[in-house]
C-alpha positions in Angstrom: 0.0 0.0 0.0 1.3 3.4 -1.0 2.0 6.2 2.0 -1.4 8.2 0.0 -3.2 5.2 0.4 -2.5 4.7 4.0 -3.0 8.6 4.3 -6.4 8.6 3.0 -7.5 5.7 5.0 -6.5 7.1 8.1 -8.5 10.4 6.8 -11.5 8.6 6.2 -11.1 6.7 9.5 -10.8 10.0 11.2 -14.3 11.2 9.2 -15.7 7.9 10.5 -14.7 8.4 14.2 -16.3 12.4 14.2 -19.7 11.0 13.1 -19.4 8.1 15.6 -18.4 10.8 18.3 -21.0 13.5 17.7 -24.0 11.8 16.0 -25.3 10.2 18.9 -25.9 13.8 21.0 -27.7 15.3 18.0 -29.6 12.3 17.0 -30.7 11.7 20.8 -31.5 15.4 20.8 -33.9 15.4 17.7 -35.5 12.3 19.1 -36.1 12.7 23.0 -36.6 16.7 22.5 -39.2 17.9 24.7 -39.6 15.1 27.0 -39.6 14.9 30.9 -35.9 15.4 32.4 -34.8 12.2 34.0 -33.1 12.4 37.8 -32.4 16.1 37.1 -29.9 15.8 39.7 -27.1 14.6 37.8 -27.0 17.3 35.0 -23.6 19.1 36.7 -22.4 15.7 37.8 -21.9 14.5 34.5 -21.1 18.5 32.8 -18.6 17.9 35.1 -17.9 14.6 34.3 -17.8 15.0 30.7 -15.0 18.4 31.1 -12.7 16.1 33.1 -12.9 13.3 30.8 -11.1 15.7 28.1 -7.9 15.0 30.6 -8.0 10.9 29.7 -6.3 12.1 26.5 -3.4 13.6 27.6 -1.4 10.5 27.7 -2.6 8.7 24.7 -2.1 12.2 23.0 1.6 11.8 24.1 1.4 8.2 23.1 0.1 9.5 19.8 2.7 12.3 19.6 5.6 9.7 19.8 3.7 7.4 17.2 4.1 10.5 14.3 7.9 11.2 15.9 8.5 7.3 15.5 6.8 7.4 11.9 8.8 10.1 10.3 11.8 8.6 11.4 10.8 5.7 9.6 9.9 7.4 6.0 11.3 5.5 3.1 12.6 2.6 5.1 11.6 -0.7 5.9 9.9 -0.1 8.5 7.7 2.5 7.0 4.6 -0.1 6.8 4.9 -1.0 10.6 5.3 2.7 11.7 2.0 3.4 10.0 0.2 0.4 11.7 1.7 1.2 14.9 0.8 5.1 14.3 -3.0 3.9 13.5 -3.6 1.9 16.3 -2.2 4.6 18.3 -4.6 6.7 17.3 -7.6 4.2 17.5 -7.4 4.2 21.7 -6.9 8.3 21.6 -10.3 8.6 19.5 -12.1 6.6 22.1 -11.2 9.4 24.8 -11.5 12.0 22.4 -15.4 10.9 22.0 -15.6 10.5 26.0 -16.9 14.1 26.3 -19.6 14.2 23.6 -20.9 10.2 24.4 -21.3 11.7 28.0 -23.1 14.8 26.5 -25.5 12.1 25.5 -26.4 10.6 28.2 -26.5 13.7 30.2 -29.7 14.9 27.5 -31.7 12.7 29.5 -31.1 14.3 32.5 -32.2 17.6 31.3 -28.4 18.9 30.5 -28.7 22.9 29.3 -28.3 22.8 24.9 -25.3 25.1 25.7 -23.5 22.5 28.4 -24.1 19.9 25.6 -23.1 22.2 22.7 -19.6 22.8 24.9 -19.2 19.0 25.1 -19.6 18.2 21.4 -17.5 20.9 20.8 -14.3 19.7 23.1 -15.0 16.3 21.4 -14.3 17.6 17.9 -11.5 20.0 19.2 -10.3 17.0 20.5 -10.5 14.5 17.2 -8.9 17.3 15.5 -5.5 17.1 17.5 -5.7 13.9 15.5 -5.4 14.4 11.9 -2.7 13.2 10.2 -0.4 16.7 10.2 0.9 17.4 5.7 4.3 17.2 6.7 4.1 13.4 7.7 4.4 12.0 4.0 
């Protein structure tokens, strides 16, 4: 496979992963809109919840950092392909914390969670995917 091919792959994985992320909180919203809260209580718990989750991806952003280090080193060698696999899976675990923040947003709809508090957590999720994309320099 060619580095473009492997570049565009990981572009379209990284297309898939910000509908995976962000889908559910608007779909849930157009669906249960209008209906009774559920245990209202836990709408700051899990604002607050869904802010500190944002901090899960600090390692695996490092981890991630390292993976692009590791893969440039490794251009136009042998170890290219590996590099790139290693870099991908890499970058599989830090989407799941980057979505952390907006799959939270969607649970917290139920709870009665203000459009702007959910907004804010679809948002960091996004901000979050887009520390991911492959930067132009990398191939």
């Amino acid at each position: 496979m060619t580095r473009a091919e492997v570049r565009r792959r990981l572009a379209i994985e990284w297309w898939r992963q910000l509908g995976i992320s962000v889908a559910p909180v608007f779909l849930l919203g157009l669906v249960f809109r209008g209906t009774e809260p559920m245990m209202s209580v836990l709408e700051m718990p899990l604002f607050i919840a869904g802010m500190a989750s944002m901090f899960i991806s600090l390692p695996l952003f490092s981890a991630y950092k390292q993976g692009l280090i590791a893969t440039e080193k490794a251009l136009d060698s042998s170890d290219e392909p590996a590099a790139w696999i290693e870099l991908a899976r890499r970058r599989r675990l830090a989407f799941l914390a980057a979505g952390l923040p907006a799959w939270i947003a969607a649970l917290a709809l139920f709870t009665g969670l203000n459009a702007v508090a959910l907004f804010l957590l679809a948002l960091s999720s996004v901000v979050l995917l887009c520390l991911y994309r492959i930067p132009r320099q990398l191939g």
